[in-house]
Every structure is written in C-alpha cells, then in structure tokens.
C-alpha positions in Angstrom: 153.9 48.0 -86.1 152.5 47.5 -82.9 151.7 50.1 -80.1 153.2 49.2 -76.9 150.1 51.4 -75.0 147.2 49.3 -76.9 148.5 45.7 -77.4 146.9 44.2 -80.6 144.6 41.9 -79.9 143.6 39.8 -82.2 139.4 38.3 -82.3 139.3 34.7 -83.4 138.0 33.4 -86.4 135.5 31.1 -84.8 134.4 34.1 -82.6 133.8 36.0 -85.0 131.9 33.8 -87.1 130.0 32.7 -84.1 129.1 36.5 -83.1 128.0 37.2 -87.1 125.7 34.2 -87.1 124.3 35.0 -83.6 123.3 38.8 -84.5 121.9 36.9 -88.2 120.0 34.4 -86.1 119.0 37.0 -83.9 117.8 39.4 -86.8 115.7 36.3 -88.6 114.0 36.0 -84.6 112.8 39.9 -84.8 111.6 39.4 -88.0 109.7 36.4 -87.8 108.3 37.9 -84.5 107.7 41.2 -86.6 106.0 39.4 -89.4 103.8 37.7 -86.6 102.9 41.3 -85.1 101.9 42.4 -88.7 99.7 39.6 -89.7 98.0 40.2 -85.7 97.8 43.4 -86.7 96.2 43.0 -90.0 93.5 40.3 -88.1 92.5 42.8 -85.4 91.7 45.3 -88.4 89.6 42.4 -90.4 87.6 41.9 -87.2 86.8 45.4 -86.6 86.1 45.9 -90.3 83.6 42.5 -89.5 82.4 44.7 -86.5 81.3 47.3 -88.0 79.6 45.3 -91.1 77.8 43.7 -88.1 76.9 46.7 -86.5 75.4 48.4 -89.5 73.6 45.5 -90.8 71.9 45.4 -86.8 71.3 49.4 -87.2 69.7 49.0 -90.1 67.4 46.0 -89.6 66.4 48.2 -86.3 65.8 50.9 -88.7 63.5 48.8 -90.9 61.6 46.7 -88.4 61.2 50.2 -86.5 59.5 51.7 -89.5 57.6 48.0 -90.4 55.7 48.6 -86.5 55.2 52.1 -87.2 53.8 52.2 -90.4 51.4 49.4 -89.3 50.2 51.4 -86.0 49.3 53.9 -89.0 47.6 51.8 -91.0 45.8 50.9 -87.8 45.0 54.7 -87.1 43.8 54.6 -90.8 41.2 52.0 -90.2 40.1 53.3 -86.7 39.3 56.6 -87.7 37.1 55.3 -91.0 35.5 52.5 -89.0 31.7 52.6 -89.0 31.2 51.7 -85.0 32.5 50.5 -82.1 32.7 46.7 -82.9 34.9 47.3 -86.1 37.4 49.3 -84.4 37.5 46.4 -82.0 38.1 44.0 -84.7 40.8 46.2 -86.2 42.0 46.6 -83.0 42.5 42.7 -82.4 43.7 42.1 -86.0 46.3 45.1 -85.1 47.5 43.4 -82.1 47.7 39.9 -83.4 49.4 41.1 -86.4 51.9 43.1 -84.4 52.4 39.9 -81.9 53.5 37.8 -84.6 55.9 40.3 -86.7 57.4 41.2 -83.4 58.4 38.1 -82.6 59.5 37.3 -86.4 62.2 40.4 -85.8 63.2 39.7 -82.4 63.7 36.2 -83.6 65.7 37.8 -86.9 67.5 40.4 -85.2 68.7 37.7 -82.1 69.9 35.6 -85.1 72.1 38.5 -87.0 73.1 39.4 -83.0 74.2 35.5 -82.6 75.9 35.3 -86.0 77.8 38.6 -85.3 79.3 37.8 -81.9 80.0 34.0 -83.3 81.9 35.6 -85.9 83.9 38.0 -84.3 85.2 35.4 -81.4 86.1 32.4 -84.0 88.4 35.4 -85.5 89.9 36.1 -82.6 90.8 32.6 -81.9 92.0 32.0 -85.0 94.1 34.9 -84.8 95.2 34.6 -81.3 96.3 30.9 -82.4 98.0 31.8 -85.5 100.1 34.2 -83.7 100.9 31.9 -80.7 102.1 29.9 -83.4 104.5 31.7 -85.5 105.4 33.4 -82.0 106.5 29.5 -80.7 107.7 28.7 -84.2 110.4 31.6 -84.5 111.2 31.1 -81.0 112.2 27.2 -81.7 114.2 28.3 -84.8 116.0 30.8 -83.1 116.7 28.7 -79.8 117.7 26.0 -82.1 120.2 28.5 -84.5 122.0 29.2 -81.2 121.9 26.2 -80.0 123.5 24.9 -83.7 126.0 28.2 -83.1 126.9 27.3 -79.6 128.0 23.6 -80.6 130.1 24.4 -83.7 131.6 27.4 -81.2 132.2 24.5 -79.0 133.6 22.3 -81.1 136.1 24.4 -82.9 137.9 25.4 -79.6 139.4 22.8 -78.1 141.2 22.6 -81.4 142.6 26.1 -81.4 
C-alpha cells in the first residue's frame, strides 16, 4: 500500500552498498589516523619521561661535583689554618688551585657530555616519532583514498547496467 502524499522511493542496491562501504572505509581512515594519534601520543610521553631522566641525572651530577669543590675548598681551609708559615700555605694554596683547575674541567667536560647525550636523545625521538606518524598518517590516507576510489569504480560500473 502506497501513500499518494509520500511516494515510495525505493534506494538502489548498488547505492546502498556503495554508501555502507564508504562509511566502513571511512571508519577504518579515523581509526588508522586514531591509532597514529595514540602511538604520537605515547612517544611524546616516552620523551618527556627521557626528559626528566636527563634532567635529574644533570641535577644530580651538579649536586655531586658542587659538593666534590666544596669539600675540597674545606680541605684546603683545613690545611691553611694548621700550616706552620707562610710558604706552606702558599704551597697548599697552589696545590688547591691546580687541583681544582683540573677537576673543574673534568666536570664541565662530564657534565657537557651528559648535556650533549640528553639533547641528542630527546631530538632522534622526536624524529623518529614525527616520521613514524607522518607515515601511518600518509599510509591510512592511501588506503582510504584507494577504498573509495575501488568504491567509486564498482559504483560506476554497476550503473550503466541498471
């Protein structure tokens, strides 16, 4: 039974079908750009986990050369106040400052190489996950351009049959 005041239209087949495979195709696109968004996500929280590793190894090497230079400029107090005259302070003195030339250039040469190693390590993560994500971003893009262009000639084909 028909009503005359909305005609029954009926949706073909083959549009159907096409229309079901383009919201499946189109569903398969969000999620492979989803998944990509995820695994981003999970790299960006891996480098700032790597950040902060960084960060408190540096604070703490700080920490421990800082206590290294003072404990030697109380050692060198130490010797000053039990030295006999005025030429063995000198010579403590000189020790002292040779002593502290050398370990401060051992640590700045320590902590530039932890400083180095840290900002190498944080931009060959983000380039690796800046490529991995361009990647499965361009990958789901191809499949999905390619679904509907697959869709679009079987539509295509089917219709001058019908």
């Amino acid at each position: 039974m028909s009503n005359p005041q909305h005609p029954n239209y009926e949706v073909p087949a083959e549009m159907r079908d096409f229309a079901e495979k383009s919201v499946d195709q189109a569903r398969k696109a969000f999620d492979s750009f989803l998944g990509a968004a995820r695994r981003t996500a999970d790299t960006v929280h891996g480098s700032s986990e790597l950040a902060r590793t960084n960060t408190t190894t540096l604070s703490t090497r700080s920490f421990e050369f800082a206590e290294q230079n003072v404990n030697a400029a109380f050692d060198l107090a130490q010797k000053l106040v039990r030295s006999k005259d005025v030429q063995e302070a000198l010579q403590h003195q000189a020790e002292f400052v040779r002593s502290q030339f050398a370990n401060i250039q051992a640590q700045a040469k320590e902590f530039g190489g932890l400083a180095q190693s840290a900002l190498q390590q944080g931009a060959e993560n983000a380039k690796s996950a800046v490529q991995q994500s361009t990647n499965e971003a361009r990958q789901a893009f191809d499949q999905s351009t390619a679904a509907a262009k697959e869709a679009a000639a079987k539509a295509t084909e089917k219709k001058p049959g019908a």
